[in-house]
C-alpha positions, 0 to 999 in steps of 0.5 A: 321314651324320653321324650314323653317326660317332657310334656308332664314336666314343661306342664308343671314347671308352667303351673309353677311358675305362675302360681310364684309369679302370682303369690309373690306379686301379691306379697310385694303390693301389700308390703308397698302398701304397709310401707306407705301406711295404706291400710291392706284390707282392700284385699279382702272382701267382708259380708259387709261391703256387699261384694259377691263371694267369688265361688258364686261367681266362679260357680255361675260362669262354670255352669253356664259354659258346662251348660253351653258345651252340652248344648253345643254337643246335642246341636253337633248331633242334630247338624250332622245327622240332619244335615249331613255337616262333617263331624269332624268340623260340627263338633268343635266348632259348636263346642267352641262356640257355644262355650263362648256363648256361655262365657258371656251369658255367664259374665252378664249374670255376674255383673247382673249379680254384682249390682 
C-alpha cells in the first residue's frame, strides 16, 4: 500500500520542480538584463508588434493532434475490422502516428499564421 503514494508524489515533486526550475531562470535573465540597462519588455508581446497570441497558437496545435487522434481511432477500426490488424498493434500505433501527423500539420499552420 505504500508503495502506490509513490507515483502521485514522485509526479508532483516532477511538476514542481520544473514549474521553479522555469520561474526562477525567467527571474535571473530579466534581472541580468536591467542590470545591463537592456530594456525587458522584449518579453512581452504587444498588438503592436504584430506576434500571434500564444493561446491561438496553443489552440490550433491542440486541435489539430485532437483531430488527428480521432482520425487515428477510426483508421484503427476500419485496419482491424477490414483487415484483420491486431488490435492491440492497430491502435497505438495509428494513434501515435496520426497525433504526429497533426503536430506537424499543426506547426506549419502556425508558422503559416505567424507570417
Amino acid at each position: 500500500m505504500a508503495e502506490a503514494i509513490f507515483i502521485p508524489i514522485s509526479f508532483f515533486i516532477t511538476v514542481f520542480s520544473i514549474l521553479y526550475l522555469y520561474f526562477s531562470t525567467r527571474n535571473k535573465e530579466r534581472l541580468a538584463l536591467i542590470e545591463k540597462g537592456a530594456d525587458a519588455n522584449i518579453f512581452v508581446k504587444t498588438k503592436d508588434s504584430g506576434g500571434v497570441a500564444t493561446w491561438k497558437i496553443f489552440l490550433i496545435n491542440f486541435a489539430v493532434l485532437l483531430i488527428g487522434i480521432g482520425v487515428a481511432i477510426f483508421i484503427a477500426s476500419i485496419l482491424e475490422a477490414a483487415l484483420g490488424v491486431d488490435e492491440d498493434i492497430a491502435y497505438p500505433g495509428t494513434i501515435f502516428l496520426m497525433a504526429g501527423v497533426g503536430l506537424l500539420v499543426g506547426f506549419t499552420m502556425t508558422k503559416r499564421l505567424e507570417k
